[in-house]
N, CA, C and O atoms as a GROMACS GRO file, in nm:
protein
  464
    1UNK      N    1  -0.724  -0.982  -1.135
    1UNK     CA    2  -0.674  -0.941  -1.006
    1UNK      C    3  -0.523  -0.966  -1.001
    1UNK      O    4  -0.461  -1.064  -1.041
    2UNK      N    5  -0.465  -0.818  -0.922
    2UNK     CA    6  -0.293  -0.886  -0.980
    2UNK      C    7  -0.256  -0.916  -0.849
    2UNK      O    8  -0.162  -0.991  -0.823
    3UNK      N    9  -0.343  -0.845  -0.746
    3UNK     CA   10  -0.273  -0.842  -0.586
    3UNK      C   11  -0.404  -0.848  -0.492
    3UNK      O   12  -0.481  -0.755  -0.518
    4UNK      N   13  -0.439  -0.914  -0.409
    4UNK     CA   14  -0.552  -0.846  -0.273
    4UNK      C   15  -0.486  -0.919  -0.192
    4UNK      O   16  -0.414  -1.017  -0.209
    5UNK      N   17  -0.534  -0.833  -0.058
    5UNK     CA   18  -0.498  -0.888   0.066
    5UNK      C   19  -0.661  -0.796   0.155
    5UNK      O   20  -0.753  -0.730   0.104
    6UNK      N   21  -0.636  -0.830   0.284
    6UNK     CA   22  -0.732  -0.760   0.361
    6UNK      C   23  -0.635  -0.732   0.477
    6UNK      O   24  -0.543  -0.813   0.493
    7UNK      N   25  -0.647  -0.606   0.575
    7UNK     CA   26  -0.613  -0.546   0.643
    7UNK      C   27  -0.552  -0.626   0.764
    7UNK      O   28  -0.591  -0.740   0.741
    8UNK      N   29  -0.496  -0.628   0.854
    8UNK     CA   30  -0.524  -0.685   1.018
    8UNK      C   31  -0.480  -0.604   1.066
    8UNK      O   32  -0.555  -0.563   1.154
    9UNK      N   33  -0.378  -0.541   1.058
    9UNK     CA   34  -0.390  -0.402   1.157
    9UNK      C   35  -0.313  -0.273   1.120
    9UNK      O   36  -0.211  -0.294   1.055
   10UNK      N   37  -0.344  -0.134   1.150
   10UNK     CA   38  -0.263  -0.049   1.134
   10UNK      C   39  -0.192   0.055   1.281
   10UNK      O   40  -0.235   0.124   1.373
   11UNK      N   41  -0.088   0.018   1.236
   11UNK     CA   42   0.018   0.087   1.331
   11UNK      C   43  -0.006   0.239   1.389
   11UNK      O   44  -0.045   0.328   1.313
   12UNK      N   45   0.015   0.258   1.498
   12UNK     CA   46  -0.008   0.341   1.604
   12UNK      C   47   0.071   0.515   1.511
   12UNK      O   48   0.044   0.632   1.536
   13UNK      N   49   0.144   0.472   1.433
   13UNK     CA   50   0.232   0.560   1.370
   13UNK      C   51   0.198   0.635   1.177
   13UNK      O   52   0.228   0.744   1.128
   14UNK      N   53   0.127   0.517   1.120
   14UNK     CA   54   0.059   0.543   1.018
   14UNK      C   55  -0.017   0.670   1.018
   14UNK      O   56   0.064   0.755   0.981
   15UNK      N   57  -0.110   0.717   1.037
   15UNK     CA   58  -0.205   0.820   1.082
   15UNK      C   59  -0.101   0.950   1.048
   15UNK      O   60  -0.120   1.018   0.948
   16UNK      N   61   0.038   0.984   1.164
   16UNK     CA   62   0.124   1.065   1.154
   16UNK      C   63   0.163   1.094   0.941
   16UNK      O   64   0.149   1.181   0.855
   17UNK      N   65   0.218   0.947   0.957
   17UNK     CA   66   0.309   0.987   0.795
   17UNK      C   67   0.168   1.006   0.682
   17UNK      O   68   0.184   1.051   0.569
   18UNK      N   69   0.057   0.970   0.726
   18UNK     CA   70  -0.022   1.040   0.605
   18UNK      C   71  -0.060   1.124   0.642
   18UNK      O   72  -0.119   1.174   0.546
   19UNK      N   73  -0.076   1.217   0.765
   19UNK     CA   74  -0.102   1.335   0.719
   19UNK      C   75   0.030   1.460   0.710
   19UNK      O   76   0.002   1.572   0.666
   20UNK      N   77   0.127   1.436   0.741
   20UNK     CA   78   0.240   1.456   0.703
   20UNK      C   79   0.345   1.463   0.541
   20UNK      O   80   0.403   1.550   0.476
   21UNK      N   81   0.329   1.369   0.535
   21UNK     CA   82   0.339   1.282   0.398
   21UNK      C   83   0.288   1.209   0.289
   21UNK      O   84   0.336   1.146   0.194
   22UNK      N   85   0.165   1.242   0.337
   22UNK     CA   86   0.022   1.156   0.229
   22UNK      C   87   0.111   1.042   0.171
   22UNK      O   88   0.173   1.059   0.066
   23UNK      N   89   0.115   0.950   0.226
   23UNK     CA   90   0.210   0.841   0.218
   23UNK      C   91   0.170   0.704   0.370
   23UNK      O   92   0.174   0.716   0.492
   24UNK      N   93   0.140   0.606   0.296
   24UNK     CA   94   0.160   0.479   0.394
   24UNK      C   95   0.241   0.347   0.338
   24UNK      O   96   0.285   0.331   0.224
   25UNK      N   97   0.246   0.276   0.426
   25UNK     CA   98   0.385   0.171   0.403
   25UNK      C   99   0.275   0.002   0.437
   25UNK      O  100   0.219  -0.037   0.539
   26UNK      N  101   0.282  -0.035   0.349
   26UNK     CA  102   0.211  -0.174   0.371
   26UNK      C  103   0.312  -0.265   0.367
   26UNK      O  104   0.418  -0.251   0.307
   27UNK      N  105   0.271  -0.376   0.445
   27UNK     CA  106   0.367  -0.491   0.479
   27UNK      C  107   0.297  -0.628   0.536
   27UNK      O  108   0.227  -0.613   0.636
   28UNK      N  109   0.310  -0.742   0.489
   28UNK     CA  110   0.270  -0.857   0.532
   28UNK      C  111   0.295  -0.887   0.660
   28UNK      O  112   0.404  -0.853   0.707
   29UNK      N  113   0.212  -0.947   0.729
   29UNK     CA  114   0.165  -1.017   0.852
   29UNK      C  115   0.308  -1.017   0.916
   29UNK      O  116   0.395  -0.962   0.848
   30UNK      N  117   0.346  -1.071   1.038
   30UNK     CA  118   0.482  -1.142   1.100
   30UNK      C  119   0.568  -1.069   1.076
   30UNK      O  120   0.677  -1.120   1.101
   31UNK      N  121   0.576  -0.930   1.023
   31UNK     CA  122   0.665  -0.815   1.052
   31UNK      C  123   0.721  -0.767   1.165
   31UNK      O  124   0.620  -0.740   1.230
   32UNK      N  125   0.836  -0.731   1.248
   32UNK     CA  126   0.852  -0.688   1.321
   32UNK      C  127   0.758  -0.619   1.440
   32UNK      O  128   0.650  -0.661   1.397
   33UNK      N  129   0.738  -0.578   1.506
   33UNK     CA  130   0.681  -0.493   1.614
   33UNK      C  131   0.672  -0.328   1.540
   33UNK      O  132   0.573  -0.255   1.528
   34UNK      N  133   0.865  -0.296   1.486
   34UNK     CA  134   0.867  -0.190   1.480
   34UNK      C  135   0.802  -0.140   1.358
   34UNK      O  136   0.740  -0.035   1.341
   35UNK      N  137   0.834  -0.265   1.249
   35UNK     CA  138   0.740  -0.176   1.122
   35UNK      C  139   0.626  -0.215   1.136
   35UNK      O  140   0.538  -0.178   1.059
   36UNK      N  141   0.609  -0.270   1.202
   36UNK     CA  142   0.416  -0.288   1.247
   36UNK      C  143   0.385  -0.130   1.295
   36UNK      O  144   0.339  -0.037   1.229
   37UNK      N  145   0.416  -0.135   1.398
   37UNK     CA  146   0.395   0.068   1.441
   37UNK      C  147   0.382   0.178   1.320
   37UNK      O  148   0.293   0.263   1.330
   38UNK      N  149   0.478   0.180   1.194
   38UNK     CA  150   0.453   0.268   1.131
   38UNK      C  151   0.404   0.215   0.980
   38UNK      O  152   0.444   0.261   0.872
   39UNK      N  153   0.313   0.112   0.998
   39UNK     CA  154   0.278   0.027   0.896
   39UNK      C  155   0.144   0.004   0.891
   39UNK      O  156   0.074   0.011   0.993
   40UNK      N  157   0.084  -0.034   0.740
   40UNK     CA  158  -0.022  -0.100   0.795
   40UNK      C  159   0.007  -0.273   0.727
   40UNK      O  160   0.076  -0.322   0.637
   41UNK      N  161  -0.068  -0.312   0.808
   41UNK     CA  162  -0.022  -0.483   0.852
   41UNK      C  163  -0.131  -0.582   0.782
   41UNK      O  164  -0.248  -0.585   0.818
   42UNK      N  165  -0.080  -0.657   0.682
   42UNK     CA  166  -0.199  -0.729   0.604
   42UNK      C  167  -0.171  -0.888   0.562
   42UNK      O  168  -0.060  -0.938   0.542
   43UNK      N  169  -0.296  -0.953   0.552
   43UNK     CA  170  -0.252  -1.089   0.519
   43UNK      C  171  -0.186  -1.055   0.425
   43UNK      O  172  -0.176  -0.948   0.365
   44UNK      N  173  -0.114  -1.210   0.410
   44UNK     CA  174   0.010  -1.251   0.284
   44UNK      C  175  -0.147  -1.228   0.134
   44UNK      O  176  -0.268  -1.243   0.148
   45UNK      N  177  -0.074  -1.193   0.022
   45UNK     CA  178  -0.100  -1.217  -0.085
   45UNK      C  179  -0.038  -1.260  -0.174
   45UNK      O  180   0.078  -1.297  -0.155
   46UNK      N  181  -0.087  -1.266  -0.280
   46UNK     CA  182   0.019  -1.309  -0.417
   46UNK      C  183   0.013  -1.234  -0.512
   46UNK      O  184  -0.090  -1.186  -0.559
   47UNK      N  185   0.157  -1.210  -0.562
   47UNK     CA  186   0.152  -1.102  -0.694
   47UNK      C  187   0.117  -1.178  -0.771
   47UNK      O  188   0.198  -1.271  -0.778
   48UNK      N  189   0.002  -1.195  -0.861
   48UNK     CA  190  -0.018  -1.294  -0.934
   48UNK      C  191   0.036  -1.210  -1.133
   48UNK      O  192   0.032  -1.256  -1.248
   49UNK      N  193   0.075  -1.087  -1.078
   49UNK     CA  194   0.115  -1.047  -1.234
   49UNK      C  195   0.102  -0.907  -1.197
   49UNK      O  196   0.009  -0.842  -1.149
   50UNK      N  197   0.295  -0.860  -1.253
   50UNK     CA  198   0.365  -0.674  -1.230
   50UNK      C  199   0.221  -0.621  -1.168
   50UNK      O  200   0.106  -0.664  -1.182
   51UNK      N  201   0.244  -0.573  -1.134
   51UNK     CA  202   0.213  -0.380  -1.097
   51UNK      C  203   0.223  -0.308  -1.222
   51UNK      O  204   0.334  -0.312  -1.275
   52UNK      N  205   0.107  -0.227  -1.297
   52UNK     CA  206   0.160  -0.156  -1.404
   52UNK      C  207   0.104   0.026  -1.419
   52UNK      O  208  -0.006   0.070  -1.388
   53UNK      N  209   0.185   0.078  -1.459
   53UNK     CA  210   0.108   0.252  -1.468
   53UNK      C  211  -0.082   0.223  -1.517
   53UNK      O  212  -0.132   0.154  -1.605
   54UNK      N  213  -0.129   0.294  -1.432
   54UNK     CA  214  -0.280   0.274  -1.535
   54UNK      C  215  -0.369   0.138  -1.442
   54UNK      O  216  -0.487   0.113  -1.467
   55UNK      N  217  -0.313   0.083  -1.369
   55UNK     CA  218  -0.402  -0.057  -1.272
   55UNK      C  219  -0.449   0.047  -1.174
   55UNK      O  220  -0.420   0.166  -1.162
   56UNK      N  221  -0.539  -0.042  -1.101
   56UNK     CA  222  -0.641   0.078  -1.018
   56UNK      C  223  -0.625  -0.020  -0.898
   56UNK      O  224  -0.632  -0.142  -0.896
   57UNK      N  225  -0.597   0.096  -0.768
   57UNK     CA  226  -0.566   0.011  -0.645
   57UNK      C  227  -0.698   0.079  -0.541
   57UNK      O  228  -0.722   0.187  -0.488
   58UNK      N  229  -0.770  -0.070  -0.552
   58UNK     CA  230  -0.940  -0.065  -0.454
   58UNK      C  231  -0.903  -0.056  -0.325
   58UNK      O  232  -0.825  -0.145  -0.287
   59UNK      N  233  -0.945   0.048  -0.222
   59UNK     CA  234  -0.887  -0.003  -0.082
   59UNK      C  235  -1.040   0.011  -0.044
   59UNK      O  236  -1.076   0.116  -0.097
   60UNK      N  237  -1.125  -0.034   0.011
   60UNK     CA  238  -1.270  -0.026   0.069
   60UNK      C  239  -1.332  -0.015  -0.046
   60UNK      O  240  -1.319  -0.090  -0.143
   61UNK      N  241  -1.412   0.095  -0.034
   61UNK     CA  242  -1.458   0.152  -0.181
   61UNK      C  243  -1.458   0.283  -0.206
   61UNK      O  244  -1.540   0.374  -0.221
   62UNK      N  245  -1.328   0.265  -0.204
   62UNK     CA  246  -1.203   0.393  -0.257
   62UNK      C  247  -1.132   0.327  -0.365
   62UNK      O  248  -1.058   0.228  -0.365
   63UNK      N  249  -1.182   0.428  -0.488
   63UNK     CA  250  -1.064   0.383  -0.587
   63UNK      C  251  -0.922   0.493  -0.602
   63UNK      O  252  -0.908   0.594  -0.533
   64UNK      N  253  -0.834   0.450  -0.698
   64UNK     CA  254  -0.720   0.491  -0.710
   64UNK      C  255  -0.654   0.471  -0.805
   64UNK      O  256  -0.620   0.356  -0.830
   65UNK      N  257  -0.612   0.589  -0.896
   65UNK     CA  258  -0.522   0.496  -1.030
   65UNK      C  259  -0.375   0.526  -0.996
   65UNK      O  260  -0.314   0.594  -0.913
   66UNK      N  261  -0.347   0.441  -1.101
   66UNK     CA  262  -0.170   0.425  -1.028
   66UNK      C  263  -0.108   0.461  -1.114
   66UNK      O  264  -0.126   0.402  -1.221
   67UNK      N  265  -0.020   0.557  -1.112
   67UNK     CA  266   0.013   0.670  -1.181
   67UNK      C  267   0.195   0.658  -1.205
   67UNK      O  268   0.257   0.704  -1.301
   68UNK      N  269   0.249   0.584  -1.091
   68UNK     CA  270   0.409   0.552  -1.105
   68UNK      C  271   0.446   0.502  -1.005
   68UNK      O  272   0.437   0.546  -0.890
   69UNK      N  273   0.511   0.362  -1.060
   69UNK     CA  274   0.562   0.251  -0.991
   69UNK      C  275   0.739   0.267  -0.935
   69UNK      O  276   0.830   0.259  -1.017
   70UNK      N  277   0.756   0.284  -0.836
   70UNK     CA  278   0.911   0.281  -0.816
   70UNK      C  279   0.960   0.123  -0.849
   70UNK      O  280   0.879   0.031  -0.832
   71UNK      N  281   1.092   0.096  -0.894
   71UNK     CA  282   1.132   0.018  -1.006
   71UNK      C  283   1.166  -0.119  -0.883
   71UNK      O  284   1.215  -0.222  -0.931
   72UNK      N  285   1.140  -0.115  -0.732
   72UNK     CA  286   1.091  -0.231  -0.645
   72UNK      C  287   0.992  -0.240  -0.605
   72UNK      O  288   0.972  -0.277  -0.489
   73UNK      N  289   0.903  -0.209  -0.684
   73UNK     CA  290   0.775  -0.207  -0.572
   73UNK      C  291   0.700  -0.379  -0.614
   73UNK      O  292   0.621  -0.440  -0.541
   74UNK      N  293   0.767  -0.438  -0.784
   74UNK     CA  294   0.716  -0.553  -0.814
   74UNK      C  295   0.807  -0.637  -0.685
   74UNK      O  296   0.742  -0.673  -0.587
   75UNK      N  297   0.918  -0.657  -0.688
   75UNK     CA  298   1.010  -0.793  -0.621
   75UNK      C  299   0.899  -0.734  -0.512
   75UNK      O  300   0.788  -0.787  -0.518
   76UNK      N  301   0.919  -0.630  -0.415
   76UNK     CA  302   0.910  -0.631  -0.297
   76UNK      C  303   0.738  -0.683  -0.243
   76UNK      O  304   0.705  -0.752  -0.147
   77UNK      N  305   0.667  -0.626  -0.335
   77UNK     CA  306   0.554  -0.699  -0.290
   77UNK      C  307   0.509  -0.859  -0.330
   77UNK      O  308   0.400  -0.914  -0.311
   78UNK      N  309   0.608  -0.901  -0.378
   78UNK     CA  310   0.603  -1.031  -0.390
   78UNK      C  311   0.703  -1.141  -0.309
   78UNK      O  312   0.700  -1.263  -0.327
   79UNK      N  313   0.774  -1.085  -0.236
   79UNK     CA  314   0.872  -1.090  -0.128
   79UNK      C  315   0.814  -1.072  -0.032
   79UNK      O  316   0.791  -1.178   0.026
   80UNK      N  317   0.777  -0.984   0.020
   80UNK     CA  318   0.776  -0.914   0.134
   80UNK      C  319   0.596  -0.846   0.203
   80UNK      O  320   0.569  -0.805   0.316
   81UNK      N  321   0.503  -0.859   0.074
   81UNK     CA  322   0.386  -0.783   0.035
   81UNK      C  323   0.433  -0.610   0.119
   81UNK      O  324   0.372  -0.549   0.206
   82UNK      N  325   0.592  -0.567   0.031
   82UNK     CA  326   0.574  -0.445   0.119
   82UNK      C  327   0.583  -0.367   0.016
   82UNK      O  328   0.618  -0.423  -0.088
   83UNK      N  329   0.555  -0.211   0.008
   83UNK     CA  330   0.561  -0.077  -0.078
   83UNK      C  331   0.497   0.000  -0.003
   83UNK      O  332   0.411  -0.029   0.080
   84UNK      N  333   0.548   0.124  -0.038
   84UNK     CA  334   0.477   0.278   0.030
   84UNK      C  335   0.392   0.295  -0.058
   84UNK      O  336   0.411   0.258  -0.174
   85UNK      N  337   0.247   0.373  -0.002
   85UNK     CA  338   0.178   0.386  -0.134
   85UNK      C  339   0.164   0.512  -0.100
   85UNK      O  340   0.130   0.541   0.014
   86UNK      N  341   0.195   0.629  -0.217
   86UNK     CA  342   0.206   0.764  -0.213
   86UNK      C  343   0.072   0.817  -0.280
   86UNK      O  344   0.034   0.773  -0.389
   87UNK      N  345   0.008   0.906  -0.216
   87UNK     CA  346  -0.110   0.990  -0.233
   87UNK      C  347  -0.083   1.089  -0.348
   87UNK      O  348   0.021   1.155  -0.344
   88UNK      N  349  -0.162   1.103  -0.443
   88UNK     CA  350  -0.154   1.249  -0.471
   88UNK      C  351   0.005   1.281  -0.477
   88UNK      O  352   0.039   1.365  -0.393
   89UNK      N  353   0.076   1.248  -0.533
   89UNK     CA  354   0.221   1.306  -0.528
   89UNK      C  355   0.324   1.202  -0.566
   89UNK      O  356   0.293   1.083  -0.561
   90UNK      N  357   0.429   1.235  -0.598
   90UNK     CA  358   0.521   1.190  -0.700
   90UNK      C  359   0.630   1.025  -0.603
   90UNK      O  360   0.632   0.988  -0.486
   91UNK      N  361   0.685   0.985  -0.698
   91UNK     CA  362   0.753   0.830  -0.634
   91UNK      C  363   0.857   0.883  -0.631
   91UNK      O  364   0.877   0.943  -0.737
   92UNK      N  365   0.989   0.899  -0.515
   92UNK     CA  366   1.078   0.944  -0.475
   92UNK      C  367   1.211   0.852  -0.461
   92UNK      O  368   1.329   0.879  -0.482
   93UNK      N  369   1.143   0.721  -0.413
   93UNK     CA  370   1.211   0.600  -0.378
   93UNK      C  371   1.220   0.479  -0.450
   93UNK      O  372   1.279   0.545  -0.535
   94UNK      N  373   1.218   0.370  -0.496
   94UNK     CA  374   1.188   0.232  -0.563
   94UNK      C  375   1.148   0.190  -0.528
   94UNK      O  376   1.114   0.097  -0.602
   95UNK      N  377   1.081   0.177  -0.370
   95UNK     CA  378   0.962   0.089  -0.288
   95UNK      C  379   0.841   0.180  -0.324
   95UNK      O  380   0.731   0.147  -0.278
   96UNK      N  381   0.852   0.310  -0.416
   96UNK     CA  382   0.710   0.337  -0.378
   96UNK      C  383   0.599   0.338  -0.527
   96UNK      O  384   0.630   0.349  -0.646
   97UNK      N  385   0.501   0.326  -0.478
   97UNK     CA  386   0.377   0.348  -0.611
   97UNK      C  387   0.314   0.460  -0.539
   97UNK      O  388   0.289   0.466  -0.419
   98UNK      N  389   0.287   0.576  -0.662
   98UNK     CA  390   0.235   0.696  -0.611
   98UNK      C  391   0.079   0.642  -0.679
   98UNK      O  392   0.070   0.550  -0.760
   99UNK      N  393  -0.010   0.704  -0.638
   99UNK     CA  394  -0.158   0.690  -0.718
   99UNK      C  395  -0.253   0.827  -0.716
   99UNK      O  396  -0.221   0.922  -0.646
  100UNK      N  397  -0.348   0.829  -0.783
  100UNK     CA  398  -0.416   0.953  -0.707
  100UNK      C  399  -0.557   0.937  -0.735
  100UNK      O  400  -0.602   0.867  -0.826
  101UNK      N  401  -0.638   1.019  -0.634
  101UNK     CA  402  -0.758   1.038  -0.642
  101UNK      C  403  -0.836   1.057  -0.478
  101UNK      O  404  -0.756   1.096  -0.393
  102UNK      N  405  -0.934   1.042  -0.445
  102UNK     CA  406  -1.002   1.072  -0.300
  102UNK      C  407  -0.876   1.039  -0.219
  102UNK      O  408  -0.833   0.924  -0.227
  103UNK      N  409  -0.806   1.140  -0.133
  103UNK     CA  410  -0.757   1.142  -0.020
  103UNK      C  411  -0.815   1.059   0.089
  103UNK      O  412  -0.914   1.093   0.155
  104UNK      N  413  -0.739   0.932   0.107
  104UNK     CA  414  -0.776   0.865   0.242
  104UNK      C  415  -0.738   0.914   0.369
  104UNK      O  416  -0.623   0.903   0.410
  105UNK      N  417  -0.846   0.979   0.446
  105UNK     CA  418  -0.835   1.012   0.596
  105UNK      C  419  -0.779   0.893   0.740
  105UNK      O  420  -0.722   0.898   0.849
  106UNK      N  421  -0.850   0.781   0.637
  106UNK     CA  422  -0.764   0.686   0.778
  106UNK      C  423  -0.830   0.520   0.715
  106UNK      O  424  -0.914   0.499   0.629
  107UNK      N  425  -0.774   0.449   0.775
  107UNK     CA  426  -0.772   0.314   0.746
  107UNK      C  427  -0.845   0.244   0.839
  107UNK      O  428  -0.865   0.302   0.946
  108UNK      N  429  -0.889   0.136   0.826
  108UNK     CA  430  -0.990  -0.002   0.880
  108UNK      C  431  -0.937  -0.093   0.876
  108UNK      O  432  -0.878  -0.116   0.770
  109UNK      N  433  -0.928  -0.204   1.002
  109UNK     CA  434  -0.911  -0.337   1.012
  109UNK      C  435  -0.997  -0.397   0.887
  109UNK      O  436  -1.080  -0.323   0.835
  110UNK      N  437  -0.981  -0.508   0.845
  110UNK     CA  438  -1.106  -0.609   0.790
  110UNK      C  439  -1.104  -0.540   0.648
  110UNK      O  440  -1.127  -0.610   0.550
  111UNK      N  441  -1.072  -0.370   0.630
  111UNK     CA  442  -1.087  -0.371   0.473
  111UNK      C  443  -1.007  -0.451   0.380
  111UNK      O  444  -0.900  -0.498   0.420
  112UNK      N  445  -1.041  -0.468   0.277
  112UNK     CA  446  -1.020  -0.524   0.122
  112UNK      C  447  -0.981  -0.476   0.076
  112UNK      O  448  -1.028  -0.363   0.060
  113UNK      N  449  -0.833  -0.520  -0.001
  113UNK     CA  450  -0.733  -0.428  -0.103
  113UNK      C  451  -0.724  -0.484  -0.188
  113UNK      O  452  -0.695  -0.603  -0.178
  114UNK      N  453  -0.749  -0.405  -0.347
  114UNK     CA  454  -0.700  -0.488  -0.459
  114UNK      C  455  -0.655  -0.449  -0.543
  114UNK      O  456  -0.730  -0.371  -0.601
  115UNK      N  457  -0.555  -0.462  -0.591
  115UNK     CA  458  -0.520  -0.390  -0.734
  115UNK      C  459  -0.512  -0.508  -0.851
  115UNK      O  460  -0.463  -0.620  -0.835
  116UNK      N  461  -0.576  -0.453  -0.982
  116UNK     CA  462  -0.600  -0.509  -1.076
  116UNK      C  463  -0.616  -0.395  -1.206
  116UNK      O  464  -0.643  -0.434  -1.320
   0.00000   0.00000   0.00000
């Protein structure tokens, strides 16, 4: 296991940028208000070891392979537990990891995230 956390909440604004952008923005607990709104909001975790092309990111029981890491997505989720995670489609930025496979329609409190 290189990373889990579990959910606590997702922002009123999330919903918009994935179906827009097949794209969401995760971020640890005690975040602002504002990136809480277009975020989804999760206990602290620990990078316990990189992010790498080819690790598979579990969100419920939805899998996902991870296909390309933007070149912050290690510091930042070990900083910050923050990165965009991009659907189906290419990494644009250095915060983001693109992945692909089943299109997620929407997110759950209480789910389980893991990449390993």
């Amino acid at each position: 296991m290189k990373y889990k956390f579990d959910v606590v909440s997702i922002g009123e604004n999330v919903a918009n940028f994935l179906s827009t952008s097949k794209c969401i923005t995760i971020i640890d607990e005690g975040c602002s208000e504002g990136l809480a709104a277009m975020s989804v909001v999760h206990t602290k975790g620990k990078l316990e070891s990189d992010i790498s092309i080819g690790d598979t990111l579990e969100w419920g029981s939805s899998k996902f392979k991870i296909v390309e890491i933007g070149a912050n997505v290690n510091k930042n989720l070990a900083e910050l537990g923050h990165c965009t995670i991009v659907f189906n489609g290419k990494v644009n930025l250095p915060g983001q990891m693109a992945v692909e496979g089943v299109y997620l329609p929407h997110f759950r409190t209480g789910e389980v995230v893991k990449i390993y």
